[in-house]
N, C-alpha and C positions, 0 to 999 in steps of 0.2 A: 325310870330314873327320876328323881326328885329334882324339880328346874332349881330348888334356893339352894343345892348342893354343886352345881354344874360352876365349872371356872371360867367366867369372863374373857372372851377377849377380844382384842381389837382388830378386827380385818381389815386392812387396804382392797381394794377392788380395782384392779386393771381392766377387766372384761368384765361386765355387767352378770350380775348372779338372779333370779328368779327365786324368791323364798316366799314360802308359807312362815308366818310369825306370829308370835302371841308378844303386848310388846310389855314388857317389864316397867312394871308401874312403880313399884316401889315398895310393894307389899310385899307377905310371903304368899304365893300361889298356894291354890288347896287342889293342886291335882299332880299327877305322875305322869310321866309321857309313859306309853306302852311300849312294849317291843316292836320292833319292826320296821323304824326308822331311824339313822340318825340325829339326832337333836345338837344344836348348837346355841352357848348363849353368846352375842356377841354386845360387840360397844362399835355402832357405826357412825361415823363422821359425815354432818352434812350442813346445807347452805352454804354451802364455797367461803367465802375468810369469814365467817357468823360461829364455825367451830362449833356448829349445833351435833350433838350426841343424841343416837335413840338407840336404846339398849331393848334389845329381847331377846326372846329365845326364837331359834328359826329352824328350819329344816330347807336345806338347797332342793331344788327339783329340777327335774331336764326338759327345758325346753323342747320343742319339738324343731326340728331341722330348721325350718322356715321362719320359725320365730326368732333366732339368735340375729339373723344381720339387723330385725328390727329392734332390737334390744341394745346394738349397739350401734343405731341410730341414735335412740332415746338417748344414752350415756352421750352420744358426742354431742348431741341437739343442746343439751343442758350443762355439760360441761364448763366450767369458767365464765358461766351466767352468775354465777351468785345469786342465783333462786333462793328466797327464804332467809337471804342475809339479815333485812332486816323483817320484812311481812311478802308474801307470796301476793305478786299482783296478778289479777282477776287475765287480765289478757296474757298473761305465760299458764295459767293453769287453762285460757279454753285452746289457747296454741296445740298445750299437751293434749288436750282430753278428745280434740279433733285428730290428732295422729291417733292414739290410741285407739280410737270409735275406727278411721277406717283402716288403719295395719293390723290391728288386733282382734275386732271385732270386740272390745273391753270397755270397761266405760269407768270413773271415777268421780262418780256422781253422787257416790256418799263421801269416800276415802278422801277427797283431794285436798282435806284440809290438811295431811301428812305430806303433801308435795313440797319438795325444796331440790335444788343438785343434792345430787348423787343419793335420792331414794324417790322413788317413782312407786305412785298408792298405784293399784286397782281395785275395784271392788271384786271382794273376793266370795265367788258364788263356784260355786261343784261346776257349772257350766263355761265358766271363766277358766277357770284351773286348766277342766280337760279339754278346753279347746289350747290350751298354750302348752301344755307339758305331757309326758311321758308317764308320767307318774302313776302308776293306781291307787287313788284314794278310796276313802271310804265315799258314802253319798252326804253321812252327816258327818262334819270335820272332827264334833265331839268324840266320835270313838278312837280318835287316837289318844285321847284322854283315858286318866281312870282320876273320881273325883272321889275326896276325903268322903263326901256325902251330899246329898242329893240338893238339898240349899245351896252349896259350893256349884255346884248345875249353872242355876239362873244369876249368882250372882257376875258371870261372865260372860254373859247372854250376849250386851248389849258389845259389840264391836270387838270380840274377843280374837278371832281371827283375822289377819290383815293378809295382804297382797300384795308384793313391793317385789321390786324391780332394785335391785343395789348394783348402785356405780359408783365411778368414781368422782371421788373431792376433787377440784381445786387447790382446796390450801392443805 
């Protein structure tokens, strides 16, 4: 399926969602999802009254048993903080990043500049994933891809894959 063709939309989040994402930058993508997964493009609301929007495209995955009460730890920990209302300070992201490191075994060591309420980064590595979801992926996330051509590749090299945790807003 062609992501610049897929219809946008807006999800509220009650219970905290786990997605795999690519995040929509603005451009038109040069690759196809494959078969074999649902793809969704969404428009998510975040930094509590900041009305901050991050638009991608995502696929939900299932948590493993264990991981959901901690998922909606995270949502309520963060909830009507107003994270990222106006700039994300340093002691709410190592707050996070210390829950995460011992509930999760996850860490957000690259991602955490994407932290605000209601979307929560992880660095998203094959060993992160399969320790928190159900899901069988590939080992390289690329093959859920198919690209226009082989340059289209490396030009989404750099952080093209994200890791998030979607909860809910505030406002």
């Amino acid at each position: 399926m062609k992501p610049s063709v897929m219809e946008e939309k807006f999800l509220e989040f009650t219970t905290p969602r786990l997605v795999l994402a690519i995040k929509d930058r603005g451009y038109a993508p040069r690759f196809t999802f494959k078969p074999g997964r649902e793809w969704h493009r969404i428009l998510h609301q975040t930094g509590g009254i900041g009305c901050h929007h991050t638009r991608m495209w995502c696929t939900f995955l299932t948590p493993k048993p264990n991981i959901i009460p901690v998922l909606s730890e995270i949502n309520e920990t963060w909830l009507d903080s107003n994270a990222g209302v106006l700039n994300v300070q340093l002691d709410e992201v190592l707050k996070y990043r210390a829950l995460i490191n011992e509930k999760l075994g996850a860490d957000c060591n690259v991602s955490y500049p994407d932290f605000e309420e209601a979307i929560y980064p992880l660095d998203c590595t094959v060993e992160t994933i399969r320790g928190l979801c159900e899901d069988d992926l590939p080992d390289d996330l690329n093959d859920l891809l198919h690209f226009d051509n082989n340059f289209s590749i490396v030009l989404g090299l750099d952080n093209r894959w994200n890791l998030y945790i979607l909860g809910e807003n505030c406002d």
